[in-house]
SEDONU-762361 format. One line per field, with one value per residue: z, x, y negated of N, C-alpha, C in turn; residue in one letter. Coordinates in pm, whole numbers, plus 50000, padded with zeros to 5 digits. Layout:
n_Z = c(Z:...) $
n_X = c(X:...) $
n_Y = c(Y:...) $
ca_Z = c(Z:...) $
ca_X = c(X:...) $
ca_Y = c(Y:...) $
c_Z = c(Z:...) $
c_X = c(X:...) $
c_Y = c(Y:...) $
resn = c(A:...) $
//
This chain:
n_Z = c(90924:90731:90773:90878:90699:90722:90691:90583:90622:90630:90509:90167:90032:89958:90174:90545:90763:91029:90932:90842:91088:91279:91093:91078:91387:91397:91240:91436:91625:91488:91405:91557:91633:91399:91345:91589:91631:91424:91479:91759:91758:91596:91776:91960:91833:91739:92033:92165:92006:92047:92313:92350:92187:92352:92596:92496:92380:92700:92794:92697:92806:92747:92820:92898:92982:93069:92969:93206:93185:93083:93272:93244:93324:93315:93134:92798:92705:92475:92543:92738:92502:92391:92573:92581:92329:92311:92533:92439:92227:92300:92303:92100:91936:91994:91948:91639:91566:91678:91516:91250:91269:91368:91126:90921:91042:91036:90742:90672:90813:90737:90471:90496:90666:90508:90310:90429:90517:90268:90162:90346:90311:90145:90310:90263:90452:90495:90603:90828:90708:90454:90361:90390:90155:89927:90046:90024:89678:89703:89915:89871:89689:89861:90044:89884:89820:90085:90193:90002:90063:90281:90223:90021:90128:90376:90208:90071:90318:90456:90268:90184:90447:90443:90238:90248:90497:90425:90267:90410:90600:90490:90418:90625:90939:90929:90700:90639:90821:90734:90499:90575:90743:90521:90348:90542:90576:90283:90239:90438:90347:90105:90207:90335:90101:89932:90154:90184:89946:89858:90061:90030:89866:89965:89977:89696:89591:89698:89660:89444:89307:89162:89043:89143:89123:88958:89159:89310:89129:89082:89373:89404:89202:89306:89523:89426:89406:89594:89869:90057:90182:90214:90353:90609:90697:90712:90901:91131:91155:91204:91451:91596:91597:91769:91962:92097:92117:92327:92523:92578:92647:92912:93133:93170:93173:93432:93613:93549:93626:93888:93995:93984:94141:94248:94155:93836:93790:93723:93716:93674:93403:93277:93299:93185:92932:92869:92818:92549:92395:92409:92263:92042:91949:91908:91769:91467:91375:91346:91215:90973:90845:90857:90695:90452:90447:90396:90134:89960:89997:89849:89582:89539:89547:89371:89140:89114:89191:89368:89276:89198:89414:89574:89394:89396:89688:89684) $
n_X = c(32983:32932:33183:33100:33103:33307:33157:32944:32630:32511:32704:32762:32688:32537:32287:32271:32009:32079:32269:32069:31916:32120:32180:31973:31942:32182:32165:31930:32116:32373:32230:32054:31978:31817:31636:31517:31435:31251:31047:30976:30846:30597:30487:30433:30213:30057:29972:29880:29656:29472:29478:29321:29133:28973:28943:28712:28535:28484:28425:28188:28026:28057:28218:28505:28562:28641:28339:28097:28060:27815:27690:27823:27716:27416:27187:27179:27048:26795:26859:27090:27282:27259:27283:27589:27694:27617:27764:28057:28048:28168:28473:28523:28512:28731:28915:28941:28957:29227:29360:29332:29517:29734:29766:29770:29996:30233:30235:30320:30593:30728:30795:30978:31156:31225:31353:31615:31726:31761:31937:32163:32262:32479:32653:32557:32394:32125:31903:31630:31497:31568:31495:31188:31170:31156:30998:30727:30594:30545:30379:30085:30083:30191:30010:29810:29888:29971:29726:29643:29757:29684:29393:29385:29556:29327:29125:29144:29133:28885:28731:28794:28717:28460:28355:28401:28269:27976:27937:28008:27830:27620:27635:27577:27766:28073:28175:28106:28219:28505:28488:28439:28663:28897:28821:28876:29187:29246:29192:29361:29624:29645:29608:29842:30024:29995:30054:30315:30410:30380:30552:30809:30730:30663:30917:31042:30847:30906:31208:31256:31079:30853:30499:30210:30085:30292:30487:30375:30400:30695:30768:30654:30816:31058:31020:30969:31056:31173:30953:30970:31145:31144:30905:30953:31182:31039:30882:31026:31120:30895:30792:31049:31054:30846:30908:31133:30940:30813:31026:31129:30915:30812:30920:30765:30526:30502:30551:30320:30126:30168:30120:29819:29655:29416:29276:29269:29498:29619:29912:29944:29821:30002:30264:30168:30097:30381:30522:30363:30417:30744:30746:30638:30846:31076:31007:30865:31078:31262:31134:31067:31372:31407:31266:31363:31609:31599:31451:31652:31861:31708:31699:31964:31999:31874:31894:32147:32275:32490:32702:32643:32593:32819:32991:32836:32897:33162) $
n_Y = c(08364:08091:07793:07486:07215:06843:06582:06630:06767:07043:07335:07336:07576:07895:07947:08124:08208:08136:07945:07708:07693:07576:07335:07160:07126:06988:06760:06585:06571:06426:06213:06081:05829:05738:06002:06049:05813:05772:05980:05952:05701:05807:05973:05808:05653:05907:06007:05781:05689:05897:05863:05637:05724:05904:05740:05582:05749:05801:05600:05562:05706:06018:06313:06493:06716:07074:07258:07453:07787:07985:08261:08599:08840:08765:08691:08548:08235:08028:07763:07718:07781:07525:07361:07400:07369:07048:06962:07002:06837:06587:06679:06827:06582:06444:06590:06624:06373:06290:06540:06438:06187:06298:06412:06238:06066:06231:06304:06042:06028:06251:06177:06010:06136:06341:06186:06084:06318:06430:06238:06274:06548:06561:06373:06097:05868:05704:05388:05395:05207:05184:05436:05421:05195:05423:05608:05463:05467:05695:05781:05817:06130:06262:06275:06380:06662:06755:06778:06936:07176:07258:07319:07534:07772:07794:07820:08064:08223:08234:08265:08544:08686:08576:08719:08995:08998:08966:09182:09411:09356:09435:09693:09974:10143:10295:10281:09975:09850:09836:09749:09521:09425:09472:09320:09050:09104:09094:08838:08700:08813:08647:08403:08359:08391:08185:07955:08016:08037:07756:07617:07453:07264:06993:06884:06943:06721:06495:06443:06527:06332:06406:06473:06628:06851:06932:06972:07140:07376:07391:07463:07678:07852:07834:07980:08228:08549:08546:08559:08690:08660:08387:08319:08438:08301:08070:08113:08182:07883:07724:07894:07835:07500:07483:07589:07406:07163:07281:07361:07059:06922:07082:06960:06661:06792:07038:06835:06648:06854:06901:06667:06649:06836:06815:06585:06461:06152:05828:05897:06131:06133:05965:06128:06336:06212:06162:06380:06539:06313:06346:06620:06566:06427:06574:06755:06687:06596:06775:06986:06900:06855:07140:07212:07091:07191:07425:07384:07272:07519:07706:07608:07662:07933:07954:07775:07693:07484:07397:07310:07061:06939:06928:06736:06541:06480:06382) $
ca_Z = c(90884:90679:90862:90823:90642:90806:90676:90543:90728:90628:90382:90020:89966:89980:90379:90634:90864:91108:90902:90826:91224:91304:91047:91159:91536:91399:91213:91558:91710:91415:91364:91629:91567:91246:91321:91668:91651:91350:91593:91888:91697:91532:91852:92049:91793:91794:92178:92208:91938:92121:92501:92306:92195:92548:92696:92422:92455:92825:92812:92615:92894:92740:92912:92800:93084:93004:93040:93260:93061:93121:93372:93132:93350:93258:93000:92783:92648:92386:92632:92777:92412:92354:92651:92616:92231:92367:92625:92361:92132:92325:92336:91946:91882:92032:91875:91530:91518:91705:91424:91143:91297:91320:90993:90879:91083:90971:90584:90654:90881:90673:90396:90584:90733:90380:90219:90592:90524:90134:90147:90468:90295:90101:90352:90319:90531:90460:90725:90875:90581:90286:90384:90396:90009:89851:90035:89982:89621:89670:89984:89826:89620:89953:90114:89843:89820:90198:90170:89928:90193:90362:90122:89951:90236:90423:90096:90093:90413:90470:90119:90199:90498:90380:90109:90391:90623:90349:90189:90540:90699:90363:90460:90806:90964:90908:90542:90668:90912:90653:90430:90634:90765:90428:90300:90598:90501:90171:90258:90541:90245:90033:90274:90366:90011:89929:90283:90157:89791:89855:90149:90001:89803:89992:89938:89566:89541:89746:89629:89277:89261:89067:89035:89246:89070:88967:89271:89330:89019:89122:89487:89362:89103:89392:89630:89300:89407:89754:89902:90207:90308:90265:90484:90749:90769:90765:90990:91229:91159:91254:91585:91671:91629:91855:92136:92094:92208:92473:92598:92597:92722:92995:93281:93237:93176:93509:93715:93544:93692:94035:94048:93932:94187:94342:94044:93723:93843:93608:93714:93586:93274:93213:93221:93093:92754:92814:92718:92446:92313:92390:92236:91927:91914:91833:91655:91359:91292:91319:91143:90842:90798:90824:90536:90329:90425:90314:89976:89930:89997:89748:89491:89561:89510:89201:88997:89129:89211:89452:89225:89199:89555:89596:89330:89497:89830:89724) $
ca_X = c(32906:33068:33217:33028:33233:33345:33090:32798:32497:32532:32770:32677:32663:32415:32265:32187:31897:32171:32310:31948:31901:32198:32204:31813:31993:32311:32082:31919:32278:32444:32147:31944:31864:31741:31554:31441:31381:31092:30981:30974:30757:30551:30515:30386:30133:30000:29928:29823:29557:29472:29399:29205:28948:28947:28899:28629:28417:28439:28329:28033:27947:28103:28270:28566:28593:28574:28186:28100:28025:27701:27757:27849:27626:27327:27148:27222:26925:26886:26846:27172:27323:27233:27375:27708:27734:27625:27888:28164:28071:28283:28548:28533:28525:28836:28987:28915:29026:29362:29391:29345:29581:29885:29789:29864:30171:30302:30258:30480:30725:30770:30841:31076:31272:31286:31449:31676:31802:31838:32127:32262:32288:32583:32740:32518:32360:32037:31854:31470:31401:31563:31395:31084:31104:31154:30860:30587:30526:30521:30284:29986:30065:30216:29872:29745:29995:29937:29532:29620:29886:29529:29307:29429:29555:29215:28947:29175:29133:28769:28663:28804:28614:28309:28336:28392:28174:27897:27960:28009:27648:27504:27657:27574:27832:28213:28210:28032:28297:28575:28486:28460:28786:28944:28824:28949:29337:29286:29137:29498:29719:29623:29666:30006:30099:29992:30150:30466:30417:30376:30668:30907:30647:30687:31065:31021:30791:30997:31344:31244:31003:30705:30364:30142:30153:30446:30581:30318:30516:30828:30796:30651:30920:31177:30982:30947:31116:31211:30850:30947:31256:31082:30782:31054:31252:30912:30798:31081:31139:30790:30792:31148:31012:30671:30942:31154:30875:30796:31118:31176:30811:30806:30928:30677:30410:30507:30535:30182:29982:30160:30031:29711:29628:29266:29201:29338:29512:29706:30053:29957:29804:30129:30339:30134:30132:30481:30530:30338:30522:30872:30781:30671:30955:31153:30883:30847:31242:31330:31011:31070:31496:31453:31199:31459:31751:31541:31443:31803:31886:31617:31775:32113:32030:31766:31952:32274:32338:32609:32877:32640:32597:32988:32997:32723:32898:33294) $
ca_Y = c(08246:07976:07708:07356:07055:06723:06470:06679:06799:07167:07421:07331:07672:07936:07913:08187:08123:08068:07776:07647:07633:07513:07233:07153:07081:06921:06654:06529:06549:06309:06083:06046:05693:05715:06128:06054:05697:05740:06037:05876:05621:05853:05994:05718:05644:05995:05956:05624:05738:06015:05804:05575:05776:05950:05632:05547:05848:05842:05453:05592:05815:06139:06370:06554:06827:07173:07261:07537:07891:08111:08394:08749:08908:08704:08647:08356:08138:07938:07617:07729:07762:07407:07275:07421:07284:06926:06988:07051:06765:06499:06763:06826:06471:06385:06675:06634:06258:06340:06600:06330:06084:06373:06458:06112:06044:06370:06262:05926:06066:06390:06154:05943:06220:06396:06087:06101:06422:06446:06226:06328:06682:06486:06305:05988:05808:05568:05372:05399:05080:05225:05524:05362:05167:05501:05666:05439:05473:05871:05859:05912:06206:06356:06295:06514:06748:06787:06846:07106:07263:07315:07397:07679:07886:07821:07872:08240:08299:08192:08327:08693:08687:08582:08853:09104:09014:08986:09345:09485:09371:09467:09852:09998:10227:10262:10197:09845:09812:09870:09633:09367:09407:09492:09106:08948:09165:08998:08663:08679:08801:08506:08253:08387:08417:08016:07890:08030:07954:07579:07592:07348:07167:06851:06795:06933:06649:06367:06464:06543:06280:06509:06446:06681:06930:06996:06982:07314:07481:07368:07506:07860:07901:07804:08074:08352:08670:08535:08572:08759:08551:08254:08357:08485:08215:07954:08129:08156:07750:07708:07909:07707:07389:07488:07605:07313:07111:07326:07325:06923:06850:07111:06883:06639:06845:07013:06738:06637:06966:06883:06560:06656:06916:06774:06534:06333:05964:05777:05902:06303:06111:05897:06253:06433:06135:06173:06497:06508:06197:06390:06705:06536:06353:06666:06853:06654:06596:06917:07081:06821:06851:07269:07255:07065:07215:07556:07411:07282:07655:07832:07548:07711:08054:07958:07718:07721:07371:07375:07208:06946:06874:06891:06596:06396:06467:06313) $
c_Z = c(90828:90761:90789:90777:90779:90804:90631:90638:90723:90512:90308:89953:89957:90176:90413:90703:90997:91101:90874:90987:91295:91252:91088:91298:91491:91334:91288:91602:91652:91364:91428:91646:91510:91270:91448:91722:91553:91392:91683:91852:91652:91668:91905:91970:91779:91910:92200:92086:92022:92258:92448:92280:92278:92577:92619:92405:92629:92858:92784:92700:92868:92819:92887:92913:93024:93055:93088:93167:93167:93214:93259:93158:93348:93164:92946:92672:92573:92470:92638:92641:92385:92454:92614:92490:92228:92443:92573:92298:92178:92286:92168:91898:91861:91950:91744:91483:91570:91608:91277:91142:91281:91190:90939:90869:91012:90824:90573:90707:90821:90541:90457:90566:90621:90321:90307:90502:90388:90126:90238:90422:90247:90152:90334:90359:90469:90566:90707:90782:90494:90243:90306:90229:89950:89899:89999:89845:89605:89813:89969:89767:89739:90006:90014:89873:89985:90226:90124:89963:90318:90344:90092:90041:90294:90329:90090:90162:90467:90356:90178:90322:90480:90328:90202:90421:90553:90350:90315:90608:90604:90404:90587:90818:90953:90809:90567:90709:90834:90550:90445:90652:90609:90328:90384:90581:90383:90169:90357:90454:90154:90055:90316:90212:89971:90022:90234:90042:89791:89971:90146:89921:89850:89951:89814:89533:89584:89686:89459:89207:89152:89095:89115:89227:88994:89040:89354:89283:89093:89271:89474:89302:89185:89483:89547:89349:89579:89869:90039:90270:90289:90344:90622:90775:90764:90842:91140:91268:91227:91448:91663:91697:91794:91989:92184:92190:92287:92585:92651:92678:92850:93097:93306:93241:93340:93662:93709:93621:93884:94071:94068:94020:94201:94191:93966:93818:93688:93680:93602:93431:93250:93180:93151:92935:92746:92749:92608:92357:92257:92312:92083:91861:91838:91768:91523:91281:91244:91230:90996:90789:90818:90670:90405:90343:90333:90180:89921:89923:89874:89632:89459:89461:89349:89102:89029:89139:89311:89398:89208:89287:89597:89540:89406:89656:89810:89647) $
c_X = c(33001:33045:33157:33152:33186:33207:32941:32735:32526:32652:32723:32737:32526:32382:32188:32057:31962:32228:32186:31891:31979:32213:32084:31883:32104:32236:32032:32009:32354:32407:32019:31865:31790:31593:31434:31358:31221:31019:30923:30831:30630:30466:30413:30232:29981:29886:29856:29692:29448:29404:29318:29122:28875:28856:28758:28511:28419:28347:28180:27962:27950:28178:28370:28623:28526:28394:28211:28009:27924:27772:27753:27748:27506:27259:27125:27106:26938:26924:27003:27273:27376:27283:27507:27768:27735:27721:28070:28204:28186:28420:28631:28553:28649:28948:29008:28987:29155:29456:29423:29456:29696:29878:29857:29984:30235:30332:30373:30577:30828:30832:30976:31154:31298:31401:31588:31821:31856:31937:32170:32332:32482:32638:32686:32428:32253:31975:31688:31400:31392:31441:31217:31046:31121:31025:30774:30537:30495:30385:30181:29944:30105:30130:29820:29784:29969:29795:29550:29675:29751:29471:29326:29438:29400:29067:28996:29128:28953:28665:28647:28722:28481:28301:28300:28297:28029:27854:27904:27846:27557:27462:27598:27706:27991:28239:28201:28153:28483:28580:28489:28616:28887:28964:28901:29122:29347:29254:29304:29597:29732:29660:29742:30086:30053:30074:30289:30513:30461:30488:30751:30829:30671:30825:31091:30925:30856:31108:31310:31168:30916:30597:30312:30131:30250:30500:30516:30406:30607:30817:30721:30782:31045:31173:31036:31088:31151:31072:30869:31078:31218:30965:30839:31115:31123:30878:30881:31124:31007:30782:30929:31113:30868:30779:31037:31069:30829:30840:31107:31007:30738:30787:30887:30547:30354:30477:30377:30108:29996:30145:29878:29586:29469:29224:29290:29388:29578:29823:30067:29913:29904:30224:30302:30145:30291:30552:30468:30404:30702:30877:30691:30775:31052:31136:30899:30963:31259:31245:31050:31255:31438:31388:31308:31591:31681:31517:31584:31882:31862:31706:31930:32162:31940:31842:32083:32343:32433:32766:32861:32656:32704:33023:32960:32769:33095:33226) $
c_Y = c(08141:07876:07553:07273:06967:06622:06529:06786:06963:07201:07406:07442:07788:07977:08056:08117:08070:07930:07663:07564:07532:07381:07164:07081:06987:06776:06553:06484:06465:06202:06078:05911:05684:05834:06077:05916:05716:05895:05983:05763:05667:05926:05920:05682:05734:06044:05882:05636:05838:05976:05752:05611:05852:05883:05583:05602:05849:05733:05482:05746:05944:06183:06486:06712:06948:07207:07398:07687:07978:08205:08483:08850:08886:08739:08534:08304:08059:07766:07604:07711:07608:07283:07273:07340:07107:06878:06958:06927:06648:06511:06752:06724:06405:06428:06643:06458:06243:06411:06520:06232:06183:06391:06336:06060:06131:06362:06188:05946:06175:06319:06047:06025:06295:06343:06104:06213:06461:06394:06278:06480:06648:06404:06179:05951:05705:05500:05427:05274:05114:05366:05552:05326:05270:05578:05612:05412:05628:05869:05903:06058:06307:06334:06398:06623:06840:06861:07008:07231:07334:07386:07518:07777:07904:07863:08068:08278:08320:08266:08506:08739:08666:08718:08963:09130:09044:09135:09422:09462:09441:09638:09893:10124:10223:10228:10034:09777:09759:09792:09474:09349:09393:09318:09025:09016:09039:08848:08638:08686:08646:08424:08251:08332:08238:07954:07930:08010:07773:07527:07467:07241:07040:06767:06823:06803:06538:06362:06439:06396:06329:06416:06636:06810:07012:07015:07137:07378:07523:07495:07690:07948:07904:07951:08174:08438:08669:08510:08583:08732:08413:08242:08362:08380:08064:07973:08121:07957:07666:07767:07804:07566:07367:07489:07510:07208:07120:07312:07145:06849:06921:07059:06753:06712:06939:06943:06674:06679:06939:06743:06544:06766:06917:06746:06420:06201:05969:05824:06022:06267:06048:05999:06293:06369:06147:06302:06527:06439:06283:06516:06708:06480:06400:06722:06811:06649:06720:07010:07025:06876:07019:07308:07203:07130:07393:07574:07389:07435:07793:07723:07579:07803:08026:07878:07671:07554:07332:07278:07063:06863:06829:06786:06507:06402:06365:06166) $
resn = c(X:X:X:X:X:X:X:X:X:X:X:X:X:X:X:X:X:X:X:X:X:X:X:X:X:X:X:X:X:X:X:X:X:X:X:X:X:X:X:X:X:X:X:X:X:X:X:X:X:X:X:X:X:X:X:X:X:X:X:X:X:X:X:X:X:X:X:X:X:X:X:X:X:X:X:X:X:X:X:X:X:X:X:X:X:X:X:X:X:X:X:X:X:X:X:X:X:X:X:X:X:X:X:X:X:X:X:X:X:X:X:X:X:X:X:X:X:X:X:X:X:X:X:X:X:X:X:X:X:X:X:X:X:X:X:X:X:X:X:X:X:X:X:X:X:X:X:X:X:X:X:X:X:X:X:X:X:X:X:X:X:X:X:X:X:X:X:X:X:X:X:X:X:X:X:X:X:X:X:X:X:X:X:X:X:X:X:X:X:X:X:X:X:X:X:X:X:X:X:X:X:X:X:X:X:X:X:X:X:X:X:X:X:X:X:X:X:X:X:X:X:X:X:X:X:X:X:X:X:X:X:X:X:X:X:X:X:X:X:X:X:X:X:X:X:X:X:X:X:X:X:X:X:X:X:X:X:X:X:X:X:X:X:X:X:X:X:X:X:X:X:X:X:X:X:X:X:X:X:X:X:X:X:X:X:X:X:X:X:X:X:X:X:X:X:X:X:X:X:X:X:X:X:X:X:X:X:X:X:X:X:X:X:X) $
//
């Protein structure tokens, strides 16, 4: 493995997934102010989003406990149906605007920690302000950009199923069976092959400063030929980050369930927000600097900019 330089974040040469990880951890470790502070922040907001509309549906006499499920050995009614979806809705509610609010954070922090780490690749350093005036005339186009990080994979995946499932009820028998499945393959291919198409898209669009699409192009043409080591190593950057926060929000989560034994107080809800908090904290840094150190990587091997980086780094 090549040996890292003095002042820059990773080798400005072409990167293993070893040096991709490694530089991903060394990032946290040489600028934790700057990575884990607009975490930490990002973080708290998340959460504190999150109790509030708890506390907001519970005020309103919802109830966010799992509901209790039909017996198997039963038979289930529609009454019973209709409870269990009434049951849910609190549940779903909470969910779905929790989901909106990371999405959000996740836009401004992802652009933050982009700007973060593009210089750092070169040895400099910006703060959590400068940061800041270079993202906000791009955040909008990374709110799209993001949607469409959605979209696409899920109309594949959702589409090919449909198709499937369609075809397949139309058939009876194993052909039926066969077709269904066969759509949901290609509705799963699809939305693999987009999720890994659009991979670097965000820091092709921050770094480069593009427009929305271009920064699609861009991040295909970056992927083009490298399909199935950019899937592999997204995908392993993706599971690291998930166990990351596993790891670091373990021991309160923990201490949560053994407070929590009989019934909820506020101590098992203060761990338990604290884990959450701590294992976004690391999530988002580290999820955001591996995607750029990855497109910095495909930019390596695709257009060979390494002599530039060496410039922009003395």
């Amino acid at each position: 493995m090549t040996q890292g330089p003095g002042q820059n974040l990773i080798p400005l040469t072409q990167l293993s997934l070893s040096e991709i990880l490694g530089g991903s951890l060394n990032a946290l470790r040489r600028m934790p102010k700057t990575l884990l502070g607009i975490g930490l922040f990002s973080a708290f907001v998340i959460e504190l989003s999150s109790l509030a509309v708890s506390a907001l549906i519970i005020k309103n006499g919802g109830n966010l406990n799992s509901p209790e499920l039909p017996e198997p050995t039963g038979s289930i009614t529609q009454e019973q149906i209709q409870q269990l979806l009434t049951a849910l809705i609190p549940s779903l509610q909470a969910a779905i605007f929790t989901a909106f609010v990371l999405f959000l954070v996740q836009v401004i922090s992802t652009s933050l920690f982009t700007h973060v780490i593009g210089n750092a690749i070169t040895g400099k350093r910006i703060t959590t302000q400068e940061a800041w005036i270079k993202s906000k005339p791009q955040l909008f186009r990374v709110l799209i950009l993001s949607l469409l990080g959605i979209i696409f994979p899920s109309i594949c995946l959702l589409g090919g199923f449909g198709i499937g499932l369609s075809l397949g009820t139309s058939l009876s028998g194993t052909f039926g069976i066969f077709l269904t499945f066969t759509g949901l393959g290609l509705g799963l291919f699809g939305a693999v092959y987009f999720w890994t198409g659009l991979y670097v898209s965000i820091p092709a669009l921050i770094l480069e400063d593009q427009k929305v699409f271009v920064a699609i192009k861009r991040s295909f043409f970056l992927a083009r030929n490298s399909m199935f080591r950019v899937f592999g190593v997204g995908l392993v950057g993706v599971i690291t980050s998930q166990a990351l926060s596993i790891v670091v929000s373990t021991p309160f989560t923990l201490f949560s369930q053994a407070q929590n034994l009989e019934s909820p107080d506020t101590t098992s809800v203060f761990f338990n927000s604290l884990g959450s908090i701590t294992g976004y904290m690391v999530l988002l840094p580290f999820m955001a600097t591996f995607t750029v150190l990855l497109y910095t990587d495909l930019r390596i091997r695709k257009e060979n900019i390494a002599n530039q980086l060496n410039q922009a780094s003395n």
